[in-house]
Structures are given as structure tokens and as C-alpha cells.
N, C-alpha and C positions, 0 to 999 in steps of 0.2 A: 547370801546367795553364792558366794564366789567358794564357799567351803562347802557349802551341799553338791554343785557342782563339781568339786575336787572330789567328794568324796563318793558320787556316781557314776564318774569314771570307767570305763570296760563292766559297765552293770546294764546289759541288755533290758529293752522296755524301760528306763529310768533316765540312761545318760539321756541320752537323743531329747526326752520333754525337757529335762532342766537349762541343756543346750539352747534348744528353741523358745524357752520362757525366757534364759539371759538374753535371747537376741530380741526381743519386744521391750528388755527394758533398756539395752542399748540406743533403739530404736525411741523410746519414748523420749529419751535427752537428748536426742536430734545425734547420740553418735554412732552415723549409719554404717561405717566402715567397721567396727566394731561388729555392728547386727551381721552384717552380711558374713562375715565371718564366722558366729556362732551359730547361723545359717545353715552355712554351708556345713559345719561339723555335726547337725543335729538331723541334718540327710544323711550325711555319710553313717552314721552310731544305727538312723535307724536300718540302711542299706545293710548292713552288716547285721544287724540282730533278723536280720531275714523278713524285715516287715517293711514293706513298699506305699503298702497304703497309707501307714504314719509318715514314711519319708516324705509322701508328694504332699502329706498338708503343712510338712515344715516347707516347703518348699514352696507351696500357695500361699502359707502363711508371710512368706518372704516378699512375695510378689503383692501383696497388700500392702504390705510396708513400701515397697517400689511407689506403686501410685499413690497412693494418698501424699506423697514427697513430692511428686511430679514427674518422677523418673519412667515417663513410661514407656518407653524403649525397653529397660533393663526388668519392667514388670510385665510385657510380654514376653520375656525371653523367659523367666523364672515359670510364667503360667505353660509354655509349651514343655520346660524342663517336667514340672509335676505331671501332666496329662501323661506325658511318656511312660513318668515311672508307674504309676496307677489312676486310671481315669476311674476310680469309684464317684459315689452320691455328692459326697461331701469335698472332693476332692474340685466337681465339675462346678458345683455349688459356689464355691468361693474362686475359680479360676473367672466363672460369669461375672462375679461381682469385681473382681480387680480388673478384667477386660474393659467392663463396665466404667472403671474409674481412671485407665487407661486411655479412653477415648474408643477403644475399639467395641461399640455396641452392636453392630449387626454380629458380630462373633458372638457376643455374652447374647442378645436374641436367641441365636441358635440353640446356645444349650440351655437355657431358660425354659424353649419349647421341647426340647430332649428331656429336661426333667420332669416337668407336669404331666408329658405322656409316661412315663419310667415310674414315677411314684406319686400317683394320682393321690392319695391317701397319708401319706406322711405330714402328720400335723406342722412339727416345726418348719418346716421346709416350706408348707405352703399358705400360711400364717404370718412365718416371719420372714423369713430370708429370697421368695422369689418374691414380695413386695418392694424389701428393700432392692434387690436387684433392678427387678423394672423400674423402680425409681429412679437410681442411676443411671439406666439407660436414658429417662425423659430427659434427665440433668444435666448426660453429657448433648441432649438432641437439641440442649434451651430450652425444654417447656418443662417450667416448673411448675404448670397449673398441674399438668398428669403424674408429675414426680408426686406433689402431694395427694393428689386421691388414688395412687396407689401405698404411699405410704399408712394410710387412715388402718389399715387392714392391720398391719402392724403395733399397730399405737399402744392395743391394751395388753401388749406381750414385752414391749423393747426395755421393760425394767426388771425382767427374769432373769432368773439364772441360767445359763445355755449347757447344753448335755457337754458333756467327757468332750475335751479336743476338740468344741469348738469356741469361734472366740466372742468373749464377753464387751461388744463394744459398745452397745448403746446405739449402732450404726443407724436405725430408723432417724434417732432423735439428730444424729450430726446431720445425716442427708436431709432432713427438712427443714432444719436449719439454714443449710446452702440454696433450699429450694425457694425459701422466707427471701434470702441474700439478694437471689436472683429477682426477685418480685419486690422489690426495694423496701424490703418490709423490715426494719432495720430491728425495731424492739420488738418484733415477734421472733425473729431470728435467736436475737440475743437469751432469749427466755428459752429455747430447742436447746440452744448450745449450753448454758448454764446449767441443765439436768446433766452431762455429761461429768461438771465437776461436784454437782450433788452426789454422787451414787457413782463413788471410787471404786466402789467395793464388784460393783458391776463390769467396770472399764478396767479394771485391775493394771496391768503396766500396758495396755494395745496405745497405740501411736496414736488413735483420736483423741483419748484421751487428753494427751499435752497437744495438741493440734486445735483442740476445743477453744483453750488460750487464745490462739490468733486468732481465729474465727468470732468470738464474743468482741475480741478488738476491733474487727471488722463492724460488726452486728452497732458497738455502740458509734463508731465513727459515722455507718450510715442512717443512725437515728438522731445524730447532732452532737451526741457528747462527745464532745471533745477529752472532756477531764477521765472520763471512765474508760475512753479510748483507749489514751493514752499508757493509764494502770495498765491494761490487761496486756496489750502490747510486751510491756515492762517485766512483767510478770511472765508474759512465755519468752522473753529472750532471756530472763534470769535462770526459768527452768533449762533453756538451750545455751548456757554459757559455755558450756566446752563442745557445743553440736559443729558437725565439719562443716565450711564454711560453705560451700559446693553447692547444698541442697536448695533447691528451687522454690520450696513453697519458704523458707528462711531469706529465703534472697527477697521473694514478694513482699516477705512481710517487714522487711527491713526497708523496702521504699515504700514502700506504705506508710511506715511510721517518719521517716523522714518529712514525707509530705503535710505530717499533721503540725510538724515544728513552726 
């Protein structure tokens, strides 16, 4: 990666994706200071090759990595940077769902109902991605009973391949997982989050993917296993051995796994 990258360099439409694909797999190893930096230069490559609309999903793109870490200060500050620089489809798309994972729902609401009126008919969009949205909304509202039957809508699509620039996370399957989490439903959970590390190929380097890890650790601890906790626990802090130390959902899950000793 680090030589494709070198060698796309001042290559309009080229630099700026491999930029923002190294900062997802920065991001996947928990090293976020690292992401945020190849972030920031995968805006800037695309500001410069004169394309805005690319810029702001690297920039959305960033702001997803924010929340899902917990940092959601700095992942609404990255969603109002994107809207600024192009508030296209796909741009409002993924700013609702990091809002969403933010804490900030009546926001991601707003443009939720801005898109269903805007692109009544856009299949992916209304299929997959404002279910998963509305989902998060219920998630962050505590009702996981609505996260999951808006998720259901979702279900027969979240193992697809996703068009050009957008990203491959399996998100339906982690969100229902959290929604299982919330409904102390421990081995149903654990079985959401496990298709995550089935189907790499899907989640390719996106941050749920190693986030999966700790949530399966979750999943088995609140279904009793202790022993299978434990592994999986083991197993994301191995994948997070050089992750900065700072980030909030590693801090969680470091007293977490304390607690199981």
C-alpha cells in the first residue's frame, strides 16, 4: 500500500482514493492519528484535482471513523467541514449516519427526511442506507426494538457489494448487533457481529470491521462465556497493539476486559 500510494502521488482522481483508503486502514488498527492525517491529505489531493464532491466523502468518510471511536465532538466538526465543501446525495447520506452515531439524531432526522423527499426512487439509498440510518437514530434514542425493524429492510442487501466510493461495512449487521446488545440478547448479538468477520471481503479495511472484535467480546461476555469473552477481547487488543492510547471505545473496552479477570 505504502508504494501505490508513493507512486500516486500528484496523480489527479488517484492520489486523494489511495490517501483515504490508507486512512481506513490506519484507522482499522486503532492508529487514529495516523488516519486523521491521511484524511486530511486525501481532502486536500481531492480540493486540488478540482473535485469537491470526492473531497467532502473523504471527509464524511473521516467523520465516521470519529464516531464509531467515540470521538463525537471531532465527528461533528469533520460532518459540518464535508456539508460545506459539497452537500451532495451521498455526502448528506453518510453525514446523517455519523450524526446519527454521534449522538446528534434530530440533525441526521432532518436530513433523513431531506433525502426520501430528494430521491424518492433511488434503490440503494432507500433499501439500504436510510434504514441503517433510522436505525441509529432509534440506537442512539434507546429503542432498540425500532432500530431493529427498521433494520429487517436492510437484511437481504447488507452482504453486497456497495457502488464506486461508497463504503463496504456490513453496517446493517454491526447496528443490529448493538441493537441485540441493547436487548441483552447476548448470543443473538454475537452471531450479527460474527458475519462482520465472515465476509472481509465485504468490510474490506472500514473500522467496524476490527471494532466487530470488541463487540463479539461484549456479545460473548453478556451471554455468559466467559472463556470466548475473553479470546475475542484478546484478539482486538492484539489487532490494536500499536492503536493510540486516547481513543474511547479502547479505553471501554480495556475496562471491560479488566472486569472479566
Amino acid at each position: 500500500m505504502g508504494r501505490q500510494v508513493e507512486w500516486a502521488a500528484g496523480k489527479p482522481g488517484t492520489e486523494d482514493v489511495l490517501l483515504s483508503f490508507q486512512s481506513d486502514t490506519e484507522a482499522y488498527y486503532g492508529r487514529l492519528t495516523k488516519a486523521r492525517d491521511f484524511s486530511r491529505r486525501a481532502v486536500d489531493a481531492a480540493v486540488r484535482a478540482d473535485s469537491k464532491e470526492t473531497a467532502a466523502i473523504w471527509q464524511v468518510n473521516a467523520a465516521l471513523q470519529e464516531a464509531e471511536f467515540g470521538n463525537a465532538p471531532t465527528a461533528k466538526q469533520d460532518v459540518t467541514a464535508a456539508l460545506t465543501l459539497a452537500p451532495g446525495r451521498d455526502v448528506k447520506m453518510f453525514a446523517a449516519l455519523a450524526l446519527a452515531r454521534a449522538g446528534e439524531g434530530a440533525r441526521a432526522k432532518a436530513i433523513v427526511e431531506e433525502l426520501e423527499k430528494s430521491y424518492p426512487s433511488q434503490t440503494v439509498l432507500k433499501v439500504y442506507w436510510l434504514p441503517t440510518i433510522k436505525a441509529a437514530i432509534e440506537l442512539n434514542a434507546n429503542n432498540a426494538a425500532q432500530a431493529l425493524v427498521f433494520l429487517e429492510a436492510a437484511a437481504p442487501y447488507e452482504l453486497g457489494e456497495p457502488p464506486q466510493f461508497q463504503l463496504g461495512t456490513i453496517y446493517p449487521a454491526y447496528l443490529r448487533g448493538q441493537a441485540y446488545l441493547a436487548a441483552h440478547s447476548g448470543a443473538t448479538a454475537a452471531a450479527e457481529f460474527q458475519k462482520l468477520l465472515d465476509h472481509r471481503g465485504v468490510v474490506v479495511n472500514f473500522v467496524t470491521g476490527a471494532l466487530a472484535r470488541f463487540q463479539l467480546a461484549r456479545a460473548y461476555a453478556m451471554a455468559g462465556d466467559t472463556a470466548k469473552a475473553k479470546s475475542a477481547y484478546q484478539d482486538f487488543f492484539s489487532q490494536w497493539k500499536d492503536a493510540d492510547p486516547d481513543i474511547p471505545i479502547l479505553k471501554e473496552a480495556k475496562s471491560e476486559y479488566a472486569k472479566l479477570q
